[in-house]
C-alpha positions, 0 to 999 in steps of 0.5 A: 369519144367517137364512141360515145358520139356514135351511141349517142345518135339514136340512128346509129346507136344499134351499130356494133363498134369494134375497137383495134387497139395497140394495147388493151383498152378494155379498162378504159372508160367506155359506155358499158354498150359501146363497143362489141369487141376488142382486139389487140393490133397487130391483127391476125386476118383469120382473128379479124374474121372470126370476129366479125363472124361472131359480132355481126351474128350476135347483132343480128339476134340482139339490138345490142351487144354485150360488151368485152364478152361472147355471147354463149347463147348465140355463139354456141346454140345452134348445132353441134361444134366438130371439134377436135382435141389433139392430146396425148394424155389420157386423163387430159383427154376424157376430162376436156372431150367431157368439158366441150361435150357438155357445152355441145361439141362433137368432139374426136381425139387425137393422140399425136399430130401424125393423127391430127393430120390423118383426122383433118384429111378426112373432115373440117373442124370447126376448131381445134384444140392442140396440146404444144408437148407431144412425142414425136410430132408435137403441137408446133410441127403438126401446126407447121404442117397443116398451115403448110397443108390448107395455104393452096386451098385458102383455107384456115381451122382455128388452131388453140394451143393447149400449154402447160408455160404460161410466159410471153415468149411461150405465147410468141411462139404458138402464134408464130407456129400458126396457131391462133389463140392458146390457153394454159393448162389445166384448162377448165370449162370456161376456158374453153367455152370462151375460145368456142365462143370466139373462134367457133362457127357462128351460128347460122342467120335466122331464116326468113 
């Protein structure tokens, strides 16, 4: 209702809202331009970052946000993404470094965590996408150790789980480990694009 009450009042309609919610409201009836985001409590800090990143953005290119989506246009259009794709599968990892490279990401691979780490030191990342099942240091300990790495610094790369278990208590456990977001394998192109959108850099504000 308030909502509704705000994108009535022409002098607030072009404020983007974003809902907090303890459950998924996004079937709810709700103007089609009402809210920007949504976001399920409880609330990561680095999610809730990433997301007003992202919304404040896109309001300012756009009078409105388009609700319940990212926008590609304005999440991935200006420059490359460094990502990098932590995977120990060969064919894993030429046909997703093909799928975010299509999409404008520069993209590295890692082959284990140990290497994940090695990478990291050496550069930022914009995001990473990290397979959970790998040989000697799998997803969840190179997560473990590059938290436990960027806490005295402040710092937070979004981390994406890449995971063949698709269960709750699957999904529990990559968010308890310290990554962000996962996704199921296979993992296809939309997929990823839609996690670049959300936990990608934002694109830069237009020069004055």
């Amino acid at each position: 209702q308030l909502a509704q009450a705000i994108k009535a009042d022409p002098a607030l309609a072009p404020l983007p809202l974003l809902m907090l919610s303890s459950h998924d409201q996004r079937g709810a009836a709700v103007p089609q331009d009402a809210i920007a985001a949504f976001l399920i409590k409880p609330v990561r800090q680095a999610q809730l970052y990433r997301c007003l990143q992202n919304v404040i953005g896109a309001a300012a290119h756009l009078a409105t946000v388009a609700p319940h989506r990212c926008l590609p246009e304005v999440a991935l259009s200006a420059g490359h993404r460094d990502v990098l794709l932590v995977e120990d599968n060969r064919t894993n990892q030429r046909v997703a470094t093909r799928m975010l490279e299509k999409v404008g990401c520069r993209v590295d691979v890692a082959s284990d965590g140990h290497e994940a780490m090695r990478l990291l030191a050496q550069r930022d990342y914009d995001v990473v996408f990290m397979d959970c099942q790998m040989p000697d240091m799998d997803g969840f300990a190179a997560t473990a150790a590059i938290r436990a790495r960027e806490a005295p610094m402040g710092q937070h790369t979004p981390i994406i789980a890449m995971t063949a278990n698709a269960t709750q208590g699957d999904r529990e456990r990559c968010l308890e480990a310290g990554m962000d977001d996962y996704l199921s394998k296979p993992v296809r192109s939309d997929d990823l694009r839609a996690m670049l959108c959300k936990w990608g850099a934002p694109a830069p504000a237009p020069s004055v």
